[in-house]
KEDOZA-776933 format. One record per residue (C-alpha): residue in one letter; z negated, y negated, x negated. Coordinates in nm, 2 decimals. Layout:
REM KEDOZA-776933
ROTOR   drenlo       pz       py       px
ROTOR        a        Z        Y        X
...
***
This chain:
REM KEDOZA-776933
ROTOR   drenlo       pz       py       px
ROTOR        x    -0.02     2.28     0.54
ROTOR        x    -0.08     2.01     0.81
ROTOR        x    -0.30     1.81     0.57
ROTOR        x    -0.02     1.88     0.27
ROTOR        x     0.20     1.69     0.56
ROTOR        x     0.02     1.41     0.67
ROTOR        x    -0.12     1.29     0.32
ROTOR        x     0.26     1.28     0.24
ROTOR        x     0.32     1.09     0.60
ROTOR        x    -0.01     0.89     0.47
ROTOR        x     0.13     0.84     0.09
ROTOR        x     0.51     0.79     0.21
ROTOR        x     0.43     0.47     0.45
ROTOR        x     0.19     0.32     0.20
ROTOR        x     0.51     0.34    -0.05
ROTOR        x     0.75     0.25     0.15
ROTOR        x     0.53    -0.11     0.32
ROTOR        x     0.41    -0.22    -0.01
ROTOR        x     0.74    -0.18    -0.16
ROTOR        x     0.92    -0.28     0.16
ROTOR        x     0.74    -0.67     0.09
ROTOR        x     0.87    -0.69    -0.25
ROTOR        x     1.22    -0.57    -0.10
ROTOR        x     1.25    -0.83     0.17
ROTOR        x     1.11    -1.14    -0.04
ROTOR        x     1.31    -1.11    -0.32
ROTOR        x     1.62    -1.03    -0.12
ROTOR        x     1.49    -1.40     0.07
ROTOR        x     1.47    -1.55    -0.30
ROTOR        x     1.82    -1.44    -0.40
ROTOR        x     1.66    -1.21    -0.64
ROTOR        x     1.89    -0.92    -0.65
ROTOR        x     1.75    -0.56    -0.61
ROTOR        x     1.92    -0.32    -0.75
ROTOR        x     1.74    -0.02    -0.59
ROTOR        x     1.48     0.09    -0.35
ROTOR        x     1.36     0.43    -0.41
ROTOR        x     1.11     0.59    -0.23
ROTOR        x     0.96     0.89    -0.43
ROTOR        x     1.01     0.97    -0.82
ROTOR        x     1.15     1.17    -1.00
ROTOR        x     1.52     1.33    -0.99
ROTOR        x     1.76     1.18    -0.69
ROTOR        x     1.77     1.33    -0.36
ROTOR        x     1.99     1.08    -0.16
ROTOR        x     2.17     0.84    -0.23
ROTOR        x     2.34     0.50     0.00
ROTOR        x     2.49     0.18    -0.11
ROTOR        x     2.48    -0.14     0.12
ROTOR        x     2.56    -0.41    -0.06
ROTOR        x     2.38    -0.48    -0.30
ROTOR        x     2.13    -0.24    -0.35
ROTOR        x     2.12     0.14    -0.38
ROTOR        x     1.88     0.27    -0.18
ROTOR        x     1.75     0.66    -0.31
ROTOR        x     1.53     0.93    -0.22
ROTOR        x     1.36     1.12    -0.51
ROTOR        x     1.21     1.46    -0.51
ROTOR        x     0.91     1.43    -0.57
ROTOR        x     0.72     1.19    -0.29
ROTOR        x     0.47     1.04    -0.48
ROTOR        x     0.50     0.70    -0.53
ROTOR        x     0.79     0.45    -0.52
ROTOR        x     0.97     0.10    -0.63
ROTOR        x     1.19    -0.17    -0.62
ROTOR        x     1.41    -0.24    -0.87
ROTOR        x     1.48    -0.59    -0.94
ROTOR        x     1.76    -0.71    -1.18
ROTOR        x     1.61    -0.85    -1.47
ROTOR        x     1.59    -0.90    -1.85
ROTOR        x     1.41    -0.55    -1.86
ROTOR        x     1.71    -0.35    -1.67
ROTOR        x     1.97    -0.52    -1.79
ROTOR        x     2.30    -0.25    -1.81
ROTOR        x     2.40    -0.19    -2.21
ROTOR        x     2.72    -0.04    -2.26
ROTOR        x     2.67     0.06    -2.65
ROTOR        x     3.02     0.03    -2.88
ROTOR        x     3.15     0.39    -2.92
ROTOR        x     3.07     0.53    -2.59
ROTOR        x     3.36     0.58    -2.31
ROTOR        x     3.34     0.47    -1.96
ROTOR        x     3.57     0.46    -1.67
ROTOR        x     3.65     0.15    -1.48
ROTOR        x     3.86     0.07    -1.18
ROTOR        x     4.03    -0.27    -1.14
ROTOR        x     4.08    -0.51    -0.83
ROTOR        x     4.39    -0.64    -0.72
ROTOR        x     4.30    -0.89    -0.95
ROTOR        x     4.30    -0.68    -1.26
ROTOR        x     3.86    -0.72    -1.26
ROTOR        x     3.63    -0.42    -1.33
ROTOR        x     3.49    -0.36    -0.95
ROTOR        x     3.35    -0.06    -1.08
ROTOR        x     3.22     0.15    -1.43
ROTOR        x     3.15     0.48    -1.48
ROTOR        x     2.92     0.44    -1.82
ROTOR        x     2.77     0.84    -1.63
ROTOR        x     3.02     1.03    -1.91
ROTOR        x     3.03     1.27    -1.62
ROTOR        x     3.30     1.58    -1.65
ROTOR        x     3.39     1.42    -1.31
ROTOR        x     3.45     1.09    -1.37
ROTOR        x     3.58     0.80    -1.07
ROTOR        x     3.95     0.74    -1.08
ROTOR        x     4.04     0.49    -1.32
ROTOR        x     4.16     0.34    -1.67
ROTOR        x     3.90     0.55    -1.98
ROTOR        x     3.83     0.28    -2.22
ROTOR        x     3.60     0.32    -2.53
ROTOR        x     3.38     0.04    -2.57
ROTOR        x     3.39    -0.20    -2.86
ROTOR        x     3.17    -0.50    -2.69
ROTOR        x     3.06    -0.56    -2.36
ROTOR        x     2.87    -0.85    -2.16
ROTOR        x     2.73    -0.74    -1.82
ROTOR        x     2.45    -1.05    -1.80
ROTOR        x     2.62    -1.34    -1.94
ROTOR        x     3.01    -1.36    -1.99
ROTOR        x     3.09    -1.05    -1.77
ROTOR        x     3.36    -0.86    -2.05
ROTOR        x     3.43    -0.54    -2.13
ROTOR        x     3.64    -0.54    -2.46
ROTOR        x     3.76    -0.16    -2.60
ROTOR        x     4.08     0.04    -2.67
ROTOR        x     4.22     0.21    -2.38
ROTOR        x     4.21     0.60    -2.36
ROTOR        x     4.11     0.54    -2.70
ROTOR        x     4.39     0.43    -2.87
ROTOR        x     4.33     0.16    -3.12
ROTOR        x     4.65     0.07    -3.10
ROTOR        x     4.58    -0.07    -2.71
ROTOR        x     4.29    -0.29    -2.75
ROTOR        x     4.17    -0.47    -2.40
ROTOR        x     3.98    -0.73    -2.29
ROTOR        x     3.92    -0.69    -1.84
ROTOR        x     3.66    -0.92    -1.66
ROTOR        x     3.39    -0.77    -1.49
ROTOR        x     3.35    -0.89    -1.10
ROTOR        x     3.02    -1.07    -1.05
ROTOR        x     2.93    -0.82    -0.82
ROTOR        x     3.07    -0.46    -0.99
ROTOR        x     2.89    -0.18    -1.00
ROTOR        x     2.81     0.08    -1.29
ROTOR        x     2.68     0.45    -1.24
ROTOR        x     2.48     0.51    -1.50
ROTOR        x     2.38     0.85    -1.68
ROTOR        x     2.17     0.96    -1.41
ROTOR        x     2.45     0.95    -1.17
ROTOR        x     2.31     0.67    -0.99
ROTOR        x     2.54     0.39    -0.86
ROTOR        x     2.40     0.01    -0.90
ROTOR        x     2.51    -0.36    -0.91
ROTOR        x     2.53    -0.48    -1.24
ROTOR        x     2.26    -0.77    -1.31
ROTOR        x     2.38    -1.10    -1.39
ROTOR        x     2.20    -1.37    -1.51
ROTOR        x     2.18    -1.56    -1.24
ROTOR        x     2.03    -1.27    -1.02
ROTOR        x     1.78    -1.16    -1.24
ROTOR        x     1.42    -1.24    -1.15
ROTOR        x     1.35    -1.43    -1.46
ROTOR        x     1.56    -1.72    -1.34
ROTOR        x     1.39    -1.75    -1.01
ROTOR        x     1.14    -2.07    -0.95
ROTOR        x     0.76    -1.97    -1.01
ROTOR        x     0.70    -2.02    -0.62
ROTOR        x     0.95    -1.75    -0.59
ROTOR        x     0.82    -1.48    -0.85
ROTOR        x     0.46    -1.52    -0.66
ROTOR        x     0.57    -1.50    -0.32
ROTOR        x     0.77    -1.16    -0.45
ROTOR        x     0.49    -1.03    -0.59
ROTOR        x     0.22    -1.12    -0.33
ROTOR        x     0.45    -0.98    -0.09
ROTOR        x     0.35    -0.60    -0.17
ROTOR        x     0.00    -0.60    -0.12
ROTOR        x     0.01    -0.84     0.11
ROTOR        x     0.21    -0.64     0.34
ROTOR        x    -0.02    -0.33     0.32
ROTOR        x    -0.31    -0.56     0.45
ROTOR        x    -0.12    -0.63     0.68
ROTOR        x    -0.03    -0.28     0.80
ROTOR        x    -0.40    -0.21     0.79
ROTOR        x    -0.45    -0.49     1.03
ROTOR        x    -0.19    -0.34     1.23
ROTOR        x    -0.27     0.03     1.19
ROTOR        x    -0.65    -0.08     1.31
ROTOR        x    -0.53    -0.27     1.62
ROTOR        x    -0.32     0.04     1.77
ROTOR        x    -0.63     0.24     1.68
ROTOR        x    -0.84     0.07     1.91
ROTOR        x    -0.65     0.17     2.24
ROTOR        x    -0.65     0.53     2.11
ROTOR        x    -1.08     0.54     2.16
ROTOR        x    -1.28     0.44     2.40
ROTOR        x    -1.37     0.06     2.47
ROTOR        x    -1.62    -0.08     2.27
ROTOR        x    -1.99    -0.01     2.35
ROTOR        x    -2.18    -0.24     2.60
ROTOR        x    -2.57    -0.26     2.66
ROTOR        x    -2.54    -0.14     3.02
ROTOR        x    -2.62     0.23     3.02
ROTOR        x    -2.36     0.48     3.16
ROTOR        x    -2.55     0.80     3.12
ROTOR        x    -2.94     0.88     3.08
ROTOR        x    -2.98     1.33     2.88
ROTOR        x    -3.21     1.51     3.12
ROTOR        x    -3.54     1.53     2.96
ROTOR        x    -3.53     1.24     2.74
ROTOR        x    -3.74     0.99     2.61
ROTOR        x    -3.56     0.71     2.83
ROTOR        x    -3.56     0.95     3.12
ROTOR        x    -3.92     1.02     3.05
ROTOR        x    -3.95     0.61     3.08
ROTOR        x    -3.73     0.58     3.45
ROTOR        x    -3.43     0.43     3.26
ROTOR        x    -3.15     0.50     3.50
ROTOR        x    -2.78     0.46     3.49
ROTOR        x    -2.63     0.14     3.47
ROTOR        x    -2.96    -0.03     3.33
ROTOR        x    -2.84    -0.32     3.15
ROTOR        x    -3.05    -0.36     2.83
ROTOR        x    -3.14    -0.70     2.78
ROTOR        x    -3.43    -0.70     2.48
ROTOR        x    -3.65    -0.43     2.26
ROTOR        x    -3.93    -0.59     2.12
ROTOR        x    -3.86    -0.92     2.25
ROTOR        x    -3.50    -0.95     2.05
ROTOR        x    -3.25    -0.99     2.23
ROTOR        x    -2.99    -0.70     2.27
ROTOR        x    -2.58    -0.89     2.21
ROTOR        x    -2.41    -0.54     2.18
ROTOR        x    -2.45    -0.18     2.16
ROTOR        x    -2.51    -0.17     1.75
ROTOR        x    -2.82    -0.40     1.80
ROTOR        x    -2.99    -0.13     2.02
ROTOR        x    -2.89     0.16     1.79
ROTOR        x    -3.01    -0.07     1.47
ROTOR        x    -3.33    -0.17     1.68
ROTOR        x    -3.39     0.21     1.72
ROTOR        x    -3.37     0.34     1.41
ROTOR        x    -3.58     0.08     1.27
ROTOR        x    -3.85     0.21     1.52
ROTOR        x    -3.92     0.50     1.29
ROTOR        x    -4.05     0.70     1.62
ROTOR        x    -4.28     0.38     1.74
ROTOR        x    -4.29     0.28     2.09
ROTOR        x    -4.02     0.03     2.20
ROTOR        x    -4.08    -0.23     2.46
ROTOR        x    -3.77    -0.22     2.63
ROTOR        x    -3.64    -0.50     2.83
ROTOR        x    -3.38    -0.43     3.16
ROTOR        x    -3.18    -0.53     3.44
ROTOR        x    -3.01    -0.41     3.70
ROTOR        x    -2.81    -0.60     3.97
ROTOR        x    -3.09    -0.87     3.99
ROTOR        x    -3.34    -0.71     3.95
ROTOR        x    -3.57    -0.68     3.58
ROTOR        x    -3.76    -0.45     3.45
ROTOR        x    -3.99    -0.33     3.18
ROTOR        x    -3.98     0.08     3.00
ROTOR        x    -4.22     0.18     2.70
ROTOR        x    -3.99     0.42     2.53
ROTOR        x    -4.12     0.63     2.22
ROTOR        x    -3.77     0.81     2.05
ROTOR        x    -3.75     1.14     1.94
ROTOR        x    -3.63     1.25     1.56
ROTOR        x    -3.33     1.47     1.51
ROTOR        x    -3.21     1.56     1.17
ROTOR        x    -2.79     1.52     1.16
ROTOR        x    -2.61     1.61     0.87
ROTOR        x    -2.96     1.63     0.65
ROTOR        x    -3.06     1.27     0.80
ROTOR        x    -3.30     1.21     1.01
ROTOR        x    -3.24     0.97     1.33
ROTOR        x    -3.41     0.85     1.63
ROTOR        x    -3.27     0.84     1.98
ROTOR        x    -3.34     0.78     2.33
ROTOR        x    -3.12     0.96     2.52
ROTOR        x    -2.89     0.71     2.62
ROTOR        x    -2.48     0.70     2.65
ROTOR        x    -2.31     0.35     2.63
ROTOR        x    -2.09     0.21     2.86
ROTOR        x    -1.76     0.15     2.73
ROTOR        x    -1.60    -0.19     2.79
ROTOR        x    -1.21    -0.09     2.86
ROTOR        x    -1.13    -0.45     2.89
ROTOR        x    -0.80    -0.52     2.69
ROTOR        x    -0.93    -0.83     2.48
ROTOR        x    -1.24    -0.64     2.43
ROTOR        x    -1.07    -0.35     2.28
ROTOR        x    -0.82    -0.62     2.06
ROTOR        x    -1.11    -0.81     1.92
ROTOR        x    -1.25    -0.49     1.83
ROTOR        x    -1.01    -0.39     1.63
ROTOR        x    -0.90    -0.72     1.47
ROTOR        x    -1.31    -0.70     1.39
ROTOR        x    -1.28    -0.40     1.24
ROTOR        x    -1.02    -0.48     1.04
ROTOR        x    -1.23    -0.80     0.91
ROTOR        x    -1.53    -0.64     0.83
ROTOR        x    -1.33    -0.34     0.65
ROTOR        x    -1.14    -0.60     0.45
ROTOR        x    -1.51    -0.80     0.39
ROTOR        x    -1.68    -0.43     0.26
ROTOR        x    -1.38    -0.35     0.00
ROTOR        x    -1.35    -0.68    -0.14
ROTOR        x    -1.71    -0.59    -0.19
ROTOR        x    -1.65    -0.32    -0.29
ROTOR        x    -1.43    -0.44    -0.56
ROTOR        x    -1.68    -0.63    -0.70
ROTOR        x    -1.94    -0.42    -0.71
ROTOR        x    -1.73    -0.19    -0.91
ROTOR        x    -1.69    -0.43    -1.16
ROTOR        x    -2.03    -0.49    -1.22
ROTOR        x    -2.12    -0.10    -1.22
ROTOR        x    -1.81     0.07    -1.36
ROTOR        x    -1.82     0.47    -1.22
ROTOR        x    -1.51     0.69    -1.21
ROTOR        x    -1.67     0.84    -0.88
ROTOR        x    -1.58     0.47    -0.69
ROTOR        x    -1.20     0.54    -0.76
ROTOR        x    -0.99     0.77    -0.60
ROTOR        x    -0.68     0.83    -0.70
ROTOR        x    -0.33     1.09    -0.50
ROTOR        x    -0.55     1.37    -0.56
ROTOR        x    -0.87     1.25    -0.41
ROTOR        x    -0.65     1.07    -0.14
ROTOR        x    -0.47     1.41    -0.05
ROTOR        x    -0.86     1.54    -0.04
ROTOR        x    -0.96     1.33     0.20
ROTOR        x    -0.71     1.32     0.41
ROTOR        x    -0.69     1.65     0.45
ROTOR        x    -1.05     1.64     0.54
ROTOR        x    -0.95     1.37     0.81
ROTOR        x    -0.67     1.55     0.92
ROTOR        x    -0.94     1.80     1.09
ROTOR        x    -1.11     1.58     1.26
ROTOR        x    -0.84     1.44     1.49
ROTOR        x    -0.53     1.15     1.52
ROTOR        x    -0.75     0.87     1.58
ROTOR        x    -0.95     0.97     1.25
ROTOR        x    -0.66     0.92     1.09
ROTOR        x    -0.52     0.63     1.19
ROTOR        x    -0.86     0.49     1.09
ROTOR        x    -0.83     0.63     0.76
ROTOR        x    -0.44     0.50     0.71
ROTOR        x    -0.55     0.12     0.78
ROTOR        x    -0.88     0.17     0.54
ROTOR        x    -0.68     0.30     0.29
ROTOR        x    -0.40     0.07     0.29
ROTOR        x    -0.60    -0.25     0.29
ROTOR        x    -0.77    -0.07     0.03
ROTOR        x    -0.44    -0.04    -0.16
ROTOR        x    -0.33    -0.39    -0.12
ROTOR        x    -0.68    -0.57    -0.21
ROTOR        x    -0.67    -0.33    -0.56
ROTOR        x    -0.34    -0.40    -0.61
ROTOR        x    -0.46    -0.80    -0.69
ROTOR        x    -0.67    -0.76    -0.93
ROTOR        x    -0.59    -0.93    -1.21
ROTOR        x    -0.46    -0.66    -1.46
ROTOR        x    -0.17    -0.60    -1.64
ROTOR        x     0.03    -0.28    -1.48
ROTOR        x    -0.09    -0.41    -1.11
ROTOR        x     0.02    -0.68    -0.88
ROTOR        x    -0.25    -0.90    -0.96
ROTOR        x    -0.17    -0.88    -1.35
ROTOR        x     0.20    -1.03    -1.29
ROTOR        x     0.04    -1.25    -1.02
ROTOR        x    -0.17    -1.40    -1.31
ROTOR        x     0.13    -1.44    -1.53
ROTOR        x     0.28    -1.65    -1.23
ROTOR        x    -0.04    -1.86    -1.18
ROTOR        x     0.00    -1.97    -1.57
ROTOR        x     0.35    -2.03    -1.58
ROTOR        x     0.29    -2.26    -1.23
ROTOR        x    -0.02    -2.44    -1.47
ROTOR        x     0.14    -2.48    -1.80
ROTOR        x     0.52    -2.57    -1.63
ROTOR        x     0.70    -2.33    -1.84
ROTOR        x     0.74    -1.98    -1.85
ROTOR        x     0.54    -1.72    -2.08
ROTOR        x     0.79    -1.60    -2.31
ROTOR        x     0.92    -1.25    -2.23
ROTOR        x     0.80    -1.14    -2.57
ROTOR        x     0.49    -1.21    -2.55
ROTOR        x     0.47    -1.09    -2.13
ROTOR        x     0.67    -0.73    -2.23
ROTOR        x     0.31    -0.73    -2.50
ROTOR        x     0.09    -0.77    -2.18
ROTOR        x     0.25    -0.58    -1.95
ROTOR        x     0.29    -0.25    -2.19
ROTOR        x    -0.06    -0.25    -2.32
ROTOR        x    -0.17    -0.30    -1.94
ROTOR        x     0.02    -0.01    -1.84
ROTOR        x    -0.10     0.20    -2.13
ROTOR        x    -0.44     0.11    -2.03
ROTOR        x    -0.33     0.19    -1.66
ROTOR        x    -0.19     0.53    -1.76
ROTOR        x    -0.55     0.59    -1.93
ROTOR        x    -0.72     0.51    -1.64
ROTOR        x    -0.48     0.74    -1.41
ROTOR        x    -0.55     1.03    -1.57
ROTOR        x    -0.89     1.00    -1.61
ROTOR        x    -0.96     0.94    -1.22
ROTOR        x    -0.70     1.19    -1.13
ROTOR        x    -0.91     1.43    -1.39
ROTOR        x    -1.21     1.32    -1.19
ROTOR        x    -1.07     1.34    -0.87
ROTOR        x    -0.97     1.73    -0.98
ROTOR        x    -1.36     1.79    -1.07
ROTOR        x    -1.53     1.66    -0.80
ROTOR        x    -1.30     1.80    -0.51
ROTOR        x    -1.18     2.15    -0.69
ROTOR        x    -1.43     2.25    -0.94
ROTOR        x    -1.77     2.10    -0.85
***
């Protein structure tokens, strides 16, 4: 149960950041959105601040932003009856198109035409009577419940994402990804003042009966070389003794002022079905607060450095097994979940750079795909045609899909079956 409720803690924040950046920059665009619903599926909860609806959906996997556009563009069909209420100005501030049994107070009129992007009309007879046709304006801003129940601004023209400047539709696009990097960097940087201090080269504690023990190493023995190379942090000496395979290490030290030489030979011990070499040696831990930021902005770094090549490498050596998808997230996190908080604040940042560097690639369905769409509208200084950008965008997704169910198949396998 506890890992059931932190993978959705885990799943949830991801959502809600990446979708969060497309929110805020296309809000700063004067793109309008319409809705921002985390989770899928049927409608939990529902607010309005003006002008977007933002929901809560049963089932907490996954999330988006609804932006007006060309794609979600309201269609009131001629036949069908809605409801609408009228401002002191006689203009539609509000339409039922839901055909609920429980309609809003208001004036029934069956629809004969209707213009919700462009001229902003609503022509039809009133409670159906042919004999009262009507013609109301709709307020730019009005808003329309549609079948679903779910209350939303209608979509003019000129809110519609389509008519924003290219600079505009990148930076709202970027902005998702981007902003789960940028948790990860975050994420990372509290985890480092959950642990201890990074690892120095002065020695804190010597195991009774060691090899270094053996050799009169002695607390707070500052390494300074093995093997004549010089020792700059903590990973060098662990690196330095593995690579000894066992051999004798010349072992350079200081203490106070005072240098001194040990010929240490390290002992094998098998760990998880590997075999290492140690010493006997605990670090000192530098507590130091820039020591413990740079740390973590490091880690971050180098994180970001091992996906990107990660990335790459699965591009040039295609395997289902390097993809994970909610199922093998949910598996490892659960695993995480056991070993402790700061395990899986580690995990959160991983996974959410992880999420935003994917989310660039260049392919149809992700980020990157529409971010590629962007970069040749910006080259050729006009727009792809929607035609022709609906084309990419479905086979993308249907490609997408494909590959979703076949990692969340694989996922299923390797973490349930095998």
């Amino acid at each position: 149960m506890k890992g059931i409720l932190i993978f959705l803690v885990v799943f949830g924040l991801l959502v809600f950041v990446h979708e969060f950046g497309h929110f805020i920059v296309a809000k700063k665009s004067g793109i309008l959105v319409r809705e921002f619903s985390i989770g899928m599926g049927p409608k939990l909860f529902q607010i309005r601040r003006n002008p977007t609806t933002y929901t809560i959906r049963w089932l907490p996997l996954g999330g988006y932003v609804r932006l007006a556009g060309s794609d979600d563009e309201t269609k009131l069909d001629p036949g069908m009856t809605v409801v609408v209420q009228l401002n002191d100005n006689n203009e539609v501030i509000r339409i039922d198109a839901s055909e609920s049994d429980l309609p809003i107070e208001g004036i029934p009129i069956q629809v004969t035409k209707a213009d919700l992007v462009d001229a902003l009309t609503i022509s039809g007879y009133e409670n159906g009577d042919e004999n009262k046709p009507v013609t109301y304006h709709v307020n730019h801003d009005a808003t329309i419940i549609d079948k679903n129940k779910t209350e939303l601004v209608i979509a003019p023209r000129d809110t519609q994402f389509q008519q924003a400047n290219v600079w505009q539709k990148l930076a709202t696009n970027f902005a998702g990804p981007f902003m789960n990097i940028v948790l990860g960097f975050v994420v990372f940087m509290i985890w480092t003042f959950t642990v201890p201090g990074p690892a120095t080269t002065t020695i804190a504690k010597v195991e009774n009966n060691s090899p270094a023990q053996v050799a009169k190493i002695k607390a707070n023995d500052e390494i300074i070389s093995i093997n004549g190379k010089k020792m700059s942090d903590f990973e060098d000496i662990s690196n330095q003794i593995s690579r000894s395979k066992g051999k004798d290490l010349k072992i350079r030290l200081k203490q106070r002022d005072t240098y001194h030489t040990a010929i240490v030979k390290p002992t094998s011990k098998t760990i998880q079905k590997q075999k290492v070499y140690q010493i006997g040696i605990v670090a000192k831990s530098d507590e130091n607060f820039g020591a413990k930021l740079k740390r973590g902005w490091d880690t971050a770094v180098s994180t970001t450095g091992l996906i990107f090549n990660a990335v790459g490498n699965l591009f040039r050596h295609f395997s289902l097994n390097k993809l994970s998808g909610p199922v093998g997230i949910y598996s490892q996190t659960s695993q995480v979940s056991n070993m402790g908080f700061t395990y899986v604040l580690a995990f959160l940042a991983m996974i959410s750079i992880n999420l935003g560097i994917v989310n660039l690639i260049p392919i149809p369905g992700l980020d990157g795909g529409k971010l590629l769409l962007n970069l040749i509208e910006l080259f050729r200084g006009k727009p792809i045609s929607e035609e022709h950008e609906a084309i990419v965008e479905l086979i993308g997704f249907g490609l997408l899909l494909v590959l979703i169910i076949a990692v969340t198949g694989n996922d299923i396998y390797r973490y349930f079956i095998k």
